[in-house]
C-alpha positions as CSV (number, residue, x, y, z in Angstrom):
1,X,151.0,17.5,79.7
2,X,154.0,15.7,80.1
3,X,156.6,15.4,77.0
4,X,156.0,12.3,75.8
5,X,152.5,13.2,75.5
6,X,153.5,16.8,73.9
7,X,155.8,15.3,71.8
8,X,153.0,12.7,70.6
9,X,150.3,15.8,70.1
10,X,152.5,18.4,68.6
11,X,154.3,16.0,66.4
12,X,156.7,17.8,64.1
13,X,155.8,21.2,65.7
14,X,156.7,19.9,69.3
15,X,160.4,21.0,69.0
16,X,159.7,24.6,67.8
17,X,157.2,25.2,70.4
18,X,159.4,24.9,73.0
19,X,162.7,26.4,72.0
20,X,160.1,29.5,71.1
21,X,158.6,29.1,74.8
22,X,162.4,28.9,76.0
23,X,163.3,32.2,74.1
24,X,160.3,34.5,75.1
25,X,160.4,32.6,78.5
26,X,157.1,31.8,78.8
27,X,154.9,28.4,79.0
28,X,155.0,26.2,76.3
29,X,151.1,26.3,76.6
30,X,150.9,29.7,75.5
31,X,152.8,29.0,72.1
32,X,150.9,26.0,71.5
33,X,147.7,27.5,71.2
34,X,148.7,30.8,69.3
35,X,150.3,28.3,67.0
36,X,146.7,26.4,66.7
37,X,144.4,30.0,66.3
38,X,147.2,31.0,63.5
39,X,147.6,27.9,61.6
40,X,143.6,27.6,61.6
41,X,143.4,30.7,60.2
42,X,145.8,30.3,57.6
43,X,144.0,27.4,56.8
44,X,140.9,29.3,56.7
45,X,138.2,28.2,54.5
46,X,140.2,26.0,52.4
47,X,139.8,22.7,54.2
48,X,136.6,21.8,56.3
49,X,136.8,18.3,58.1
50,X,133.9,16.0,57.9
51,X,133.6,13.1,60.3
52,X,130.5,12.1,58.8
53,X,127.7,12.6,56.4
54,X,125.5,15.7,57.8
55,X,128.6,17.6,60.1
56,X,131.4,19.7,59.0
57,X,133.4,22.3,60.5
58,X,135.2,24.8,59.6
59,X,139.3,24.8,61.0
60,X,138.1,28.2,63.2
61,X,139.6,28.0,66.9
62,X,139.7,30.4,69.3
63,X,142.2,30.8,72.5
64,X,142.2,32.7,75.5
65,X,145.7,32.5,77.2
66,X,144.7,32.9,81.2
67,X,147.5,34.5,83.3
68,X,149.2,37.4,85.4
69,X,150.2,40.7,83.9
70,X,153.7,38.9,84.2
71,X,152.9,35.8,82.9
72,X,154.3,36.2,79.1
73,X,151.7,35.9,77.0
74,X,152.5,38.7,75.1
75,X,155.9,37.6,74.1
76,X,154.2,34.1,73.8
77,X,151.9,35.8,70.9
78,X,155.1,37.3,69.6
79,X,156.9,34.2,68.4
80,X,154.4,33.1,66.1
81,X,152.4,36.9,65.5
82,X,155.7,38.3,64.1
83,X,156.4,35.6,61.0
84,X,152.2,36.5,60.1
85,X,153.5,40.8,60.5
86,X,156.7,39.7,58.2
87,X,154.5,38.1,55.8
88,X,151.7,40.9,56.0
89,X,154.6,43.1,55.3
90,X,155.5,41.6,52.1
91,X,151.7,41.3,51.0
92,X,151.1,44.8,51.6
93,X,154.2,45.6,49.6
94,X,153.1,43.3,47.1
95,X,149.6,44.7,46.8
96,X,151.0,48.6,46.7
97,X,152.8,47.4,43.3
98,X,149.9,45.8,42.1
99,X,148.0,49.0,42.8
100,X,150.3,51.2,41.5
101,X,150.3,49.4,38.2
102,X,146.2,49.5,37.7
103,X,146.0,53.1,39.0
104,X,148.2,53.7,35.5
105,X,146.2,50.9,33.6
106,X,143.1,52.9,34.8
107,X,143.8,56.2,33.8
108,X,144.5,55.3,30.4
109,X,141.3,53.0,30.6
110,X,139.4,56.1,31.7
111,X,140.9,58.1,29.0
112,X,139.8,55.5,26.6
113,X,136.4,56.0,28.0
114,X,135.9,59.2,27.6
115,X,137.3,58.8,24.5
116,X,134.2,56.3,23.4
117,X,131.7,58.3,25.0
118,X,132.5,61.2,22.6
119,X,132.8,59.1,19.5
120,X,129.1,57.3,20.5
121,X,127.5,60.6,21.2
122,X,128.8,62.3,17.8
123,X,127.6,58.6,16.1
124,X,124.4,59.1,17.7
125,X,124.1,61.9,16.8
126,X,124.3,62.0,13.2
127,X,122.4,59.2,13.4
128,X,124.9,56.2,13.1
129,X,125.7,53.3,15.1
130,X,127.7,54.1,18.1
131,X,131.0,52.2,17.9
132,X,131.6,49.0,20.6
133,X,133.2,49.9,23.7
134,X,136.8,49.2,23.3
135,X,138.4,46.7,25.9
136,X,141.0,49.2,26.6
137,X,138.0,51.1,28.3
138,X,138.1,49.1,31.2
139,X,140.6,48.3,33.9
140,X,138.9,45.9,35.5
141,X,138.6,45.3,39.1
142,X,141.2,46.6,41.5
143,X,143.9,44.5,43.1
144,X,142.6,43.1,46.3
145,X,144.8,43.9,49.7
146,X,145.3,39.9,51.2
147,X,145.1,39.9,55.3
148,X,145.8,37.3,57.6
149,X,145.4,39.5,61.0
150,X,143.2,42.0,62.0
151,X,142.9,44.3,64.6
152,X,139.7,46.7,64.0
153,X,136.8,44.8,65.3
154,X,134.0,46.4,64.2
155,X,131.5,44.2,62.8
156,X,130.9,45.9,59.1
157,X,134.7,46.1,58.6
158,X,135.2,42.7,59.6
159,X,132.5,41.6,57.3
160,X,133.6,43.7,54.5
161,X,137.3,42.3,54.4
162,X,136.2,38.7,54.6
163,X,134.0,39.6,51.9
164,X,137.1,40.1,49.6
165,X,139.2,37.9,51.1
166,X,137.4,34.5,51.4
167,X,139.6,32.6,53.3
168,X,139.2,33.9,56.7
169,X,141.2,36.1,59.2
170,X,142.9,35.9,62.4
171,X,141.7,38.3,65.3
172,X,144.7,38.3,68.0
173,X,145.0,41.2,70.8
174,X,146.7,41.8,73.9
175,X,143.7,41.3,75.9
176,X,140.8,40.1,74.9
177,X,138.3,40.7,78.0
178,X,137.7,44.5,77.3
179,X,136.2,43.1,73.7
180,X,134.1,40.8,75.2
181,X,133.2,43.2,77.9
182,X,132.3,45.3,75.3
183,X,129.3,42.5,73.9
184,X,127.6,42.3,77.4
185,X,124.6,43.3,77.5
186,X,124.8,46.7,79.2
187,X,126.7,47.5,75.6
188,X,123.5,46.2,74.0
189,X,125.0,42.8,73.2
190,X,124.5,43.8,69.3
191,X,127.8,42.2,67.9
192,X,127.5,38.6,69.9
193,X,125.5,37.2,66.5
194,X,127.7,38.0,64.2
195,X,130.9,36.6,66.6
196,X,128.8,33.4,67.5
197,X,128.7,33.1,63.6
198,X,132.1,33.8,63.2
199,X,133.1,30.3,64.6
200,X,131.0,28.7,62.8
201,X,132.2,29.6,59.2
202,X,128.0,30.0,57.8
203,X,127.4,32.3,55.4
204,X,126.4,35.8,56.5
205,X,124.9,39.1,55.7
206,X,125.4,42.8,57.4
207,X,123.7,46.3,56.5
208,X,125.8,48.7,55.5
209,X,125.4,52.2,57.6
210,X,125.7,54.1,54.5
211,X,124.9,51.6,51.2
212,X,121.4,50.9,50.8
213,X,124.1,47.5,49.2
214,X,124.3,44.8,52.2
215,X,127.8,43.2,52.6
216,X,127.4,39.4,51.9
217,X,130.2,36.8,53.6
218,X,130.2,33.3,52.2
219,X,131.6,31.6,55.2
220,X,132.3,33.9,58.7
221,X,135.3,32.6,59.6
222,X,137.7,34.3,62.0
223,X,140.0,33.1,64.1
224,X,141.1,34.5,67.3
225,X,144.1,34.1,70.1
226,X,144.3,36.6,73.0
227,X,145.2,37.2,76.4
228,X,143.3,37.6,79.8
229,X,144.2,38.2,83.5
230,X,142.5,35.9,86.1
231,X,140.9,38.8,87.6
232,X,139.1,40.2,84.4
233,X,137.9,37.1,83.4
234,X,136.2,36.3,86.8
235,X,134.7,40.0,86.0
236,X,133.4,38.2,82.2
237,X,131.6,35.2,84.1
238,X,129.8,37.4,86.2
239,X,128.3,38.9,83.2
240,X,128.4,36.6,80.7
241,X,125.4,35.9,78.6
242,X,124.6,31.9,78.8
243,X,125.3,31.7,74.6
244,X,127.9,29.5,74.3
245,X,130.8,32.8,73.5
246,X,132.9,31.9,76.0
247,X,132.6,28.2,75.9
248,X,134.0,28.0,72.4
249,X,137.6,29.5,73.7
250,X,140.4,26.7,74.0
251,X,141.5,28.2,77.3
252,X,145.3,27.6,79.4
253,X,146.2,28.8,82.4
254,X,149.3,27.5,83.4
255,X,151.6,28.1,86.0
256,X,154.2,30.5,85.3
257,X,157.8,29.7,84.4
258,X,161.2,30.3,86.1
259,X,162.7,33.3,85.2
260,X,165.6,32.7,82.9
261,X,167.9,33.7,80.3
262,X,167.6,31.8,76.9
263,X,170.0,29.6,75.1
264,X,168.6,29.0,71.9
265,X,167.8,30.8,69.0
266,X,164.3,30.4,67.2
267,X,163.8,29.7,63.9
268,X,161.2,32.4,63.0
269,X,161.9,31.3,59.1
270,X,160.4,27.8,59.9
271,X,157.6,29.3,61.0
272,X,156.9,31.9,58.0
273,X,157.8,29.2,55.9
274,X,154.8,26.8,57.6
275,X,152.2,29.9,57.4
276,X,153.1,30.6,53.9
277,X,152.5,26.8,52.8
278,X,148.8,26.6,54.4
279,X,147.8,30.0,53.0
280,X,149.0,28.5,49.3
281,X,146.1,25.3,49.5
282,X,143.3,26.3,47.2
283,X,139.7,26.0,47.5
284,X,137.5,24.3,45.7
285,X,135.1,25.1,42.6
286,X,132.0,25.3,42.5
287,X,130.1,24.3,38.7
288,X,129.2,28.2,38.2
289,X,133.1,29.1,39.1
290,X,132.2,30.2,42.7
291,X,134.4,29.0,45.8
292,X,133.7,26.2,48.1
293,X,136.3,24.2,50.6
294,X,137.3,21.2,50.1
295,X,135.9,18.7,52.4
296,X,138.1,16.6,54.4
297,X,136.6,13.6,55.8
298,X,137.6,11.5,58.6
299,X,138.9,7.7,57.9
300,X,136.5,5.2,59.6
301,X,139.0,4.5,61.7
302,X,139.1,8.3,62.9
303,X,135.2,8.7,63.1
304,X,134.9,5.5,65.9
305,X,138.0,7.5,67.8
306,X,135.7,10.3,67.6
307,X,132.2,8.4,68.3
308,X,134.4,7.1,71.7
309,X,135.3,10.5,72.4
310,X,131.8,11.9,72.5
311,X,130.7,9.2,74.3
312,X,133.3,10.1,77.1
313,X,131.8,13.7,77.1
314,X,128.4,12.7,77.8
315,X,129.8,11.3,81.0
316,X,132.1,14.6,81.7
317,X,129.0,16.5,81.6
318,X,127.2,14.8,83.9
319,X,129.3,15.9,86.9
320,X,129.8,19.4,85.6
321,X,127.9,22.7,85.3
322,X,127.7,26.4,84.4
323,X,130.0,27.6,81.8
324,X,132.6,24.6,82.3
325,X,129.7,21.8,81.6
326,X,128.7,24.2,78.0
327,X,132.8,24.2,77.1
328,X,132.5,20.0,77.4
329,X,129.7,20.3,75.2
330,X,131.3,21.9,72.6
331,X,134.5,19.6,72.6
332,X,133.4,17.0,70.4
333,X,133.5,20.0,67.7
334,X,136.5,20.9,68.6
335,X,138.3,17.7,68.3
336,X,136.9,17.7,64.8
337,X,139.0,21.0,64.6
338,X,141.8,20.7,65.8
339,X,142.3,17.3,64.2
340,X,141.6,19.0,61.4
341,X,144.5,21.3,62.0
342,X,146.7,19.0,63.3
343,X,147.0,17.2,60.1
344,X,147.6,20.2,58.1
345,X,150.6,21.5,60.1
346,X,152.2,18.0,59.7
347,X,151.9,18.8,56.3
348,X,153.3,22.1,56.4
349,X,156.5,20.9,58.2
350,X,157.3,18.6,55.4
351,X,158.0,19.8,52.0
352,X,157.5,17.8,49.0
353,X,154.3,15.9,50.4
354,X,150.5,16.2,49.3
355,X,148.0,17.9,50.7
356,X,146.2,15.8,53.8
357,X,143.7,13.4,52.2
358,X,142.1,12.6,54.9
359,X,141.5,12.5,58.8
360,X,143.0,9.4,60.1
361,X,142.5,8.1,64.0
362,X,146.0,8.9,64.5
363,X,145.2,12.9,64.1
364,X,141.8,12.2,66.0
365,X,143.5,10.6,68.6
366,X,146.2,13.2,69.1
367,X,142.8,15.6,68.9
368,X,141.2,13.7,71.9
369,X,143.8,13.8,74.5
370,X,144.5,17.4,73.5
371,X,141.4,18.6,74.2
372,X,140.0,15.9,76.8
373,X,142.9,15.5,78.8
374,X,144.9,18.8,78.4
375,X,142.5,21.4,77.6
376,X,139.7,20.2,80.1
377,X,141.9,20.5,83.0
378,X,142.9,23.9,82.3
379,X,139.0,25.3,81.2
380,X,138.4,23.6,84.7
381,X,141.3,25.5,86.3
382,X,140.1,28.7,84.5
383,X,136.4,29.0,85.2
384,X,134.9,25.6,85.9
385,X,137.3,24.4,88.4
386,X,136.9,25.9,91.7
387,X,133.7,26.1,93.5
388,X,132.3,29.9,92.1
389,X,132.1,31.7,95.5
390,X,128.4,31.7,96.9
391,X,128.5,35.8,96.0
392,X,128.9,35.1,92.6
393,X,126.4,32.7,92.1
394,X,123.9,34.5,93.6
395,X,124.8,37.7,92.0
396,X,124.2,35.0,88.6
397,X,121.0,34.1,89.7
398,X,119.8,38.1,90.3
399,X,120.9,38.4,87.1
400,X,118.9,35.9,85.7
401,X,115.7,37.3,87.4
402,X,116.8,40.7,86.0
403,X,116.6,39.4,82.8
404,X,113.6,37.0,82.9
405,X,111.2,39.2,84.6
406,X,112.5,43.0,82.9
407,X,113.3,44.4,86.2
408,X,114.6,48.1,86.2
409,X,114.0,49.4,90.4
410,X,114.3,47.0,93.1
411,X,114.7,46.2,96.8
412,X,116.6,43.4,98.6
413,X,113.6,42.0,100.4
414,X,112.2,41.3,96.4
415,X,115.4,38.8,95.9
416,X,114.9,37.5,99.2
417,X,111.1,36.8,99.2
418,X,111.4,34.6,96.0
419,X,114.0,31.8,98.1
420,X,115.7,31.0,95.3
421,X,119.0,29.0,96.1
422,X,121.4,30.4,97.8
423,X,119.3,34.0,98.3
424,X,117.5,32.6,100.8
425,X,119.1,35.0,104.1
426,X,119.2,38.4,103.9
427,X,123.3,38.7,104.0
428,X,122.8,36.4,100.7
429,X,121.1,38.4,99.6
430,X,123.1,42.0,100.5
431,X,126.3,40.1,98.8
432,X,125.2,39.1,95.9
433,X,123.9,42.8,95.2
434,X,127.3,43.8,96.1
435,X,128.8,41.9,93.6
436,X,126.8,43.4,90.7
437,X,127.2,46.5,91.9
438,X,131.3,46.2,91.8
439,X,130.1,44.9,88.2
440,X,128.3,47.9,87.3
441,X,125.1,46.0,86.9
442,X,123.1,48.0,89.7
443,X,123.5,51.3,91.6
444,X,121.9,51.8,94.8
445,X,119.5,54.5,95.0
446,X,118.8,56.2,98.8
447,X,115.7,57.7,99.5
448,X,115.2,60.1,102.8
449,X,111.4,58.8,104.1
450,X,112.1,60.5,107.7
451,X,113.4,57.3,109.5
452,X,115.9,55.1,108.5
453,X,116.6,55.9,104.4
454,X,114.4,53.4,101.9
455,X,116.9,51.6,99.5
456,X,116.2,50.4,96.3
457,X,118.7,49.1,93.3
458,X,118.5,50.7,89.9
459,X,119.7,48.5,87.1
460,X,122.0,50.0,84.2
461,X,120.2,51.3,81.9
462,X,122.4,49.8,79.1
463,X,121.3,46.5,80.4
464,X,119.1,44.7,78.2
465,X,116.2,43.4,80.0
466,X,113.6,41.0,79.9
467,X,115.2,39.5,75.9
């Protein structure tokens, strides 16, 4: 993206982004898109957009920064991650007085309890009416702990803070491939519901290990920026599951920068400031007092931008497959996001101005070439772009009969006799098995039968077949 086009996109945000990419010395890509993953989540659950009657969506994004160990994208997380620890700092301080206080309000509360309990069992009794328990009697509910970030990502704790929470959280790590590793399906694949969910902001309910009490989430919303090396996420598109996980990531990979010494400062008070303003819009409320987000609906102007847009995908997808063709699919959604967005950070860069009324084309349009015309170029780059070595794809399209047909033992000459594409010579064949072996997907078995030794490949047994 050049800058006039950057400029145009990133509006009143274009100038921080790069004086925080010149600091940390890192692409300008990289800040951009942990600014997006934060800001949404600040946002949270606040503000849906609506570009029509019949589809909302929540402000979730998710971004995957693609580059070498050496890359920056650590540093690049830094510049926006550290203003959301500052402020997590000053919440947590926050919430220890507030704690503090009702741990004293609720010891005298439980003396007043005690207090009634003997008075309504000596009224009892003697056979009297047992006096009314006294307000003082109860504290009421404890002070709740607000998060922005989290870093546990285990599916009951994630559930159970959003639960109190409401608005959402932010998921950011280092690297994000050993957690999505982690919901293959030789790890039983158990948590990939619950994160599918999680972009889409729908209510949700989780058993508790040890409550027979389930935890109930109004709207799954989590947000999530993190880091991947080229290498690890070649590893992921070998063994992704075809569900759409990986598709949803807005994903940059650009080239690396120069290495040099910065000569500007960042404003990291601009930034705090800008989180601290999205996290103050309220919700909605429902007639029986419960929460709900206000709706923000696209001008009409904005929905035919849109209705264009979509149109323009359809087309994209025609010349494209695999993983990249299911990210085009998803863009129209995201456009609706991250126009969403969009509009909201202009807001929070300008004090003294109401909240965003609605989408207009101008914040669809910025939307559009963001994500068809910067962000398709780098998901091509990242896993679409390149034609996927012939070893890969057949080692996807063993996989695939592993799955479909619930294979646990078998031989190379199985693979070969079905002539499926690109399996159809018996080097094809010998490759692709390499490839999920390196994978840990199969382990070759040897068996002595007196001449030359029988081979047969054993899939892992934490592999998930034939579902």
């Amino acid at each position: 993206m050049n800058d006039a086009d950057f400029n145009e996109v990133f509006g009143p945000w274009a100038g921080w982004i790069k004086t925080a990419a010149e600091v940390k010395n890192v692409p300008s890509d990289y800040v951009a898109m942990t600014l997006l993953s934060v800001a949404s989540a600040a946002i949270g659950n606040t503000r849906w957009a609506v570009p029509w009657n019949g589809w909302k969506e929540p402000p979730v994004l998710w971004s995957m920064l693609v580059g070498d160990p050496s890359a920056g994208k650590s540093p690049a997380l830094d510049s926006v991650l550290d203003p959301v620890k500052e402020i997590e700092r000053i919440l947590s301080e926050e919430y220890r007085r507030a704690r503090d206080e009702w741990d004293g309000e609720n010891e005298l509360a439980s003396l007043a309890l005690a207090q009634w309990k003997a008075d309504a069992k000596a009224a009892l009794a003697e056979g009297n009416e047992p006096p009314q328990k006294p307000d003082e009697a109860d504290a009421g509910r404890p002070p709740v702990r607000e998060r922005i970030s989290i870093t546990d990502i285990t599916t009951e704790k994630v559930a159970d803070l959003l639960s109190s929470t409401w608005r959402g959280l932010l998921l950011a790590r280092d690297e994000l491939s050993g957690w999505l590793s982690s919901m293959d399906r030789y790890n039983g694949g158990g948590d990939r519901p619950f994160w599918l969910e999680a972009y889409g902001g729908r209510s949700y309910t989780i058993d508790r290990k040890n409550s027979p009490e389930p935890i109930v989430v109004d709207h799954l919303s989590v947000a999530i920026v993190g880091g991947t090396q080229p290498d690890r996420l070649a590893e992921l598109l070998v063994k992704a599951d075809d569900d759409g996980l990986l598709a949803r990531f807005m994903v940059v990979f650009p080239d690396p920068v120069p290495i040099a010494r910065p000569s500007s400062a960042l404003d990291e008070h601009r930034m705090t400031e800008a989180i601290n303003r999205l996290r103050s819009l309220p919700h909605a409320i429902e007639e029986d007092g419960g929460k709900r987000p206000f709706f923000v609906h696209f001008s009409e102007a904005g929905a035919d931008t849109l209705q264009g847009f979509r149109e323009q995908c359809r087309g994209w997808e025609a010349g494209a497959s695999g993983l990249f063709k299911s990210h085009i699919g998803k863009m129209p959604g995201l456009v609706v996001r991250v126009a969403n967005v969009l509009a909201h950070l202009d807001w929070a860069a300008s004090e003294g101005t109401q909240y965003p009324s609605e989408i207009d084309e101008t914040h669809v349009g910025r939307a559009c070439h963001f994500v068809g015309e910067y962000l398709r170029h780098h998901a091509y780059r990242a896993y679409g772009a390149a034609k996927v070595p012939a070893e890969v794809e057949g080692a996807q399209s063993i996989a695939s009969v592993i799955r479909s047909e619930g294979l646990r033992v078998f031989k190379a000459r199985d693979i070969y006799n079905r002539r499926r594409t690109g399996l159809t010579k018996s080097q094809q064949v010998k490759a692709a098995i390499s490839v999920l072996i390196e994978a840990d997907w199969l382990r070759e078995v040897r068996a002595a039968t007196g001449g030359s030794p029988s081979v047969d490949y054993a899939v892992n047994p934490k592999l998930e077949v034939g579902k």
